[in-house]
C-alpha positions as CSV (number, residue, x, y, z in Angstrom):
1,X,-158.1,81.9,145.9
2,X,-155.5,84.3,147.3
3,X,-155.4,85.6,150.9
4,X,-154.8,88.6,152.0
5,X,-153.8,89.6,155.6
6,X,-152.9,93.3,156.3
7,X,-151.5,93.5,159.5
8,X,-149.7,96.6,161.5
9,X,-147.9,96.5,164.2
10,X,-149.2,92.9,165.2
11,X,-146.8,90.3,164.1
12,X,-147.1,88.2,167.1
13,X,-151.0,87.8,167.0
14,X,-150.9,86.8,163.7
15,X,-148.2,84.2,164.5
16,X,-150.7,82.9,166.7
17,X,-153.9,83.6,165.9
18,X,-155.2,83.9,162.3
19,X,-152.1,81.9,160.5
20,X,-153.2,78.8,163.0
21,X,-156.6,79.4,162.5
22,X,-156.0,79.1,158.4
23,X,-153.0,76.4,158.4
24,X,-155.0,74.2,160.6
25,X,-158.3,74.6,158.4
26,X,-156.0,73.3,155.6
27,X,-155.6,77.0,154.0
28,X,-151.8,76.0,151.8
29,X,-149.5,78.3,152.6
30,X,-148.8,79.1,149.3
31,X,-152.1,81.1,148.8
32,X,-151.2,83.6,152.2
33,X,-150.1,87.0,151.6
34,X,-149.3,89.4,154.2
35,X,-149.7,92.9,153.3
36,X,-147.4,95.8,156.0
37,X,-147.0,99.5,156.0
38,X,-143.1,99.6,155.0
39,X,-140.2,98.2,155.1
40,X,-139.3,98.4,158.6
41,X,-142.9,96.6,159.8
42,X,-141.9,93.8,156.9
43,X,-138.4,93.1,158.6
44,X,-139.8,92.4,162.0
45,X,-142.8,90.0,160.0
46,X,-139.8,88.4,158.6
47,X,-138.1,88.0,161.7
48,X,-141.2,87.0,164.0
49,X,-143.1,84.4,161.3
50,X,-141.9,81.1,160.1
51,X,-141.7,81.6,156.5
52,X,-143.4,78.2,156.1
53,X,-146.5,79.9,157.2
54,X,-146.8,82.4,153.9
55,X,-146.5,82.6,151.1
56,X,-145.3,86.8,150.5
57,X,-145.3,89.5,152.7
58,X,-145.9,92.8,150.8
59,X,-145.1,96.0,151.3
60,X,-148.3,98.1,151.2
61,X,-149.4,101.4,152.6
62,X,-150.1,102.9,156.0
63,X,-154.1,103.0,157.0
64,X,-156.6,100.6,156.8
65,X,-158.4,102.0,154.1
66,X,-155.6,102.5,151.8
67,X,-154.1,98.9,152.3
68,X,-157.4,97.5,151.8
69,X,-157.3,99.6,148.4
70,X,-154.1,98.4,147.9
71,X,-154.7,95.1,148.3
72,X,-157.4,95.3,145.7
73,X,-155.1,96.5,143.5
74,X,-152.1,94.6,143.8
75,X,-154.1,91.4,142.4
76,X,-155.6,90.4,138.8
77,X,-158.9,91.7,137.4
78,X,-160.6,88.8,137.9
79,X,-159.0,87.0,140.9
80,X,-160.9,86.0,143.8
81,X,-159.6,87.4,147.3
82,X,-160.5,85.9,150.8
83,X,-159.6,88.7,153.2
84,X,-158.8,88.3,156.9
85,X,-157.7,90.3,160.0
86,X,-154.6,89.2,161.6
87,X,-156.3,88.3,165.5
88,X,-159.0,85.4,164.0
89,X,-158.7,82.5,166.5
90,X,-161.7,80.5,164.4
91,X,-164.4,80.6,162.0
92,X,-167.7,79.0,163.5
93,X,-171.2,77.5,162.1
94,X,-174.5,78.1,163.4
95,X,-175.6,74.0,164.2
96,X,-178.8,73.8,165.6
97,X,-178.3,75.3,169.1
98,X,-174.8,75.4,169.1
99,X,-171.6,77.0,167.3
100,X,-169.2,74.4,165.9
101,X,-165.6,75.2,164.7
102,X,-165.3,74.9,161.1
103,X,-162.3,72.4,160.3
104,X,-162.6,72.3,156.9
105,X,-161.6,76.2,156.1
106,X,-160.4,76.1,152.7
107,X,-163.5,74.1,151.6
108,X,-165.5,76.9,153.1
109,X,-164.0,79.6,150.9
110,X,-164.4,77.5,147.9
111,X,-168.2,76.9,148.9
112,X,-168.4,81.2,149.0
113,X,-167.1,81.2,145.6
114,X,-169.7,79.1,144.2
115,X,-172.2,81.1,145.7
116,X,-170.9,83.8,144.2
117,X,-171.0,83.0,141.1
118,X,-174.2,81.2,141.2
119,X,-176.0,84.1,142.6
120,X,-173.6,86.5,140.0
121,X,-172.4,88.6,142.8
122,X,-168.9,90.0,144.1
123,X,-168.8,90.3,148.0
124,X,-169.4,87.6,150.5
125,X,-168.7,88.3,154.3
126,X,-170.1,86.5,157.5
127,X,-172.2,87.3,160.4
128,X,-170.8,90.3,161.9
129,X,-171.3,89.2,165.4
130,X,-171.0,85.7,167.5
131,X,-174.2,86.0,169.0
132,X,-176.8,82.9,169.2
133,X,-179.7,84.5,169.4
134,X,-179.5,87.0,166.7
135,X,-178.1,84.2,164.4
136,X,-180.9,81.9,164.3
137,X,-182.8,84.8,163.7
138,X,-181.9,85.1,160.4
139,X,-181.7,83.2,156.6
140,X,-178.8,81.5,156.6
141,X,-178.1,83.3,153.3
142,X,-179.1,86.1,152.3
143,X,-178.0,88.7,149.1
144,X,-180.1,91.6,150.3
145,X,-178.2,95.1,151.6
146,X,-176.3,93.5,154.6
147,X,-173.5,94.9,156.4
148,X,-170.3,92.8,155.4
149,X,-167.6,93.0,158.3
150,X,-164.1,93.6,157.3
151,X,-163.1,90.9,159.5
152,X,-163.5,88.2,157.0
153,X,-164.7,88.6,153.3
154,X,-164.0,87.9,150.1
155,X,-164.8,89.3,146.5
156,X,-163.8,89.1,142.9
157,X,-161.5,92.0,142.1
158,X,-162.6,94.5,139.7
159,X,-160.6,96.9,138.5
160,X,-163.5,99.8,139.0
161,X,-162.3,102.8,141.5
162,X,-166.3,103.2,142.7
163,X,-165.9,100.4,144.3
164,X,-163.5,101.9,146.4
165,X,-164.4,102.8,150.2
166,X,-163.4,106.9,151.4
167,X,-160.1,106.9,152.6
168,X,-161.1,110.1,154.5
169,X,-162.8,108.6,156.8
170,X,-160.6,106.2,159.5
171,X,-163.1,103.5,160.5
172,X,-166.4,102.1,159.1
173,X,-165.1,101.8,155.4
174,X,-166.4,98.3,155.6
175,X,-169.8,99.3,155.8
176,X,-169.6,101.9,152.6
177,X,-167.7,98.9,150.8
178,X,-171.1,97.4,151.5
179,X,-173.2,100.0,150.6
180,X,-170.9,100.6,147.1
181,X,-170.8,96.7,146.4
182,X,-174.9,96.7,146.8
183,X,-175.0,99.6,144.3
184,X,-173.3,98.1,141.9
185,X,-174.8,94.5,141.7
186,X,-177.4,94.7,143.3
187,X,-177.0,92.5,146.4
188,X,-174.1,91.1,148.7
189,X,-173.4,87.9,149.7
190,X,-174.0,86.9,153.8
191,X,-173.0,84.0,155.2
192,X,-175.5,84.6,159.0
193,X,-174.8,81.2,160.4
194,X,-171.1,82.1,160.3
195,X,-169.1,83.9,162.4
196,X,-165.5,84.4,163.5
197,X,-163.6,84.6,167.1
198,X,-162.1,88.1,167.6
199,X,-162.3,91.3,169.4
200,X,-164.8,93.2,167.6
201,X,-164.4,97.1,167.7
């Protein structure tokens, strides 16, 4: 799997935040990509990140949207993309009454793939909020119309431009990549006993 990171103006919180998060939860390197707005954003990255910690850091575009698009586009019909925000401090599984800290990171996108595949779907994504209560609420999986938070999730690129979210609009584009991937294949892919440490908009 590849992952991509597209980051603005936030060099430092990825420095300490979501490259941490994925080194320690024994994510190689050698699979991180960082995607920036130009070159100017990519010389400060170089400057501010051990280059230990990455594998590329690519020169996208400017917007959300677009470098999400982008992003898509840049890899292989066919390769499988894990995509993460640059503030994650840690990914966490609903344990009986508890949250626990998954370690084991890389064996957790590798488990999404399989279920991909098994269930012959193209989006996975998490619980979109850390919230107890609403958590064990739910089916632990589930491949009905859910909303998959850009925060953390993964597909199989496809090299179809209806897949691809407004770029009018400047928020919410995760929720019509939702709506677009549900179209398509009929379900999504939601992990609800997992959820990830950040400051949700």
């Amino acid at each position: 799997y590849k992952v991509a990171i597209p980051s603005y103006k936030r060099a430092d919180p990825l420095l300490t935040k979501t490259l941490p998060t994925l080194i320690k939860g024994k994510v190689k390197s050698s699979n991180i990509f960082i995607f920036v707005a130009d070159k100017e954003e990519r010389e400060i990255y170089e400057r501010t990140i051990p280059k230990h910690m990455y594998h590329k850091i690519v020169i996208g575009v400017p917007g959300i949207t677009k470098q999400r698009i982008f992003i898509k586009n840049y890899f292989k019909a066919g390769d499988y993309v894990v995509s993460i925000d640059d503030d994650v401090e840690g990914l966490f599984k609903l344990k009986g009454e508890k949250l626990a800290r998954i370690h084991n990171i890389d064996a957790f996108f590798k488990h999404a793939y399989k279920m991909l595949k098994r269930e012959k779907l193209f989006l996975w994504g998490i619980y979109p909020v850390m919230n107890l209560f609403f958590m064990k609420s739910k089916n632990k999986l589930s491949t009905s119309l859910k909303f998959i938070i850009g925060v953390l999730h993964g597909y199989i690129v496809r090299k179809d431009k209806n897949l691809d979210p407004s770029t009018k609009i400047r928020s919410k584009s995760d929720y019509e990549q939702s709506i677009l991937f549900y179209k398509k294949d009929g379900g999504v892919l939601r992990f609800n006993d997992v959820g990830a440490k950040t400051k949700f908009l």
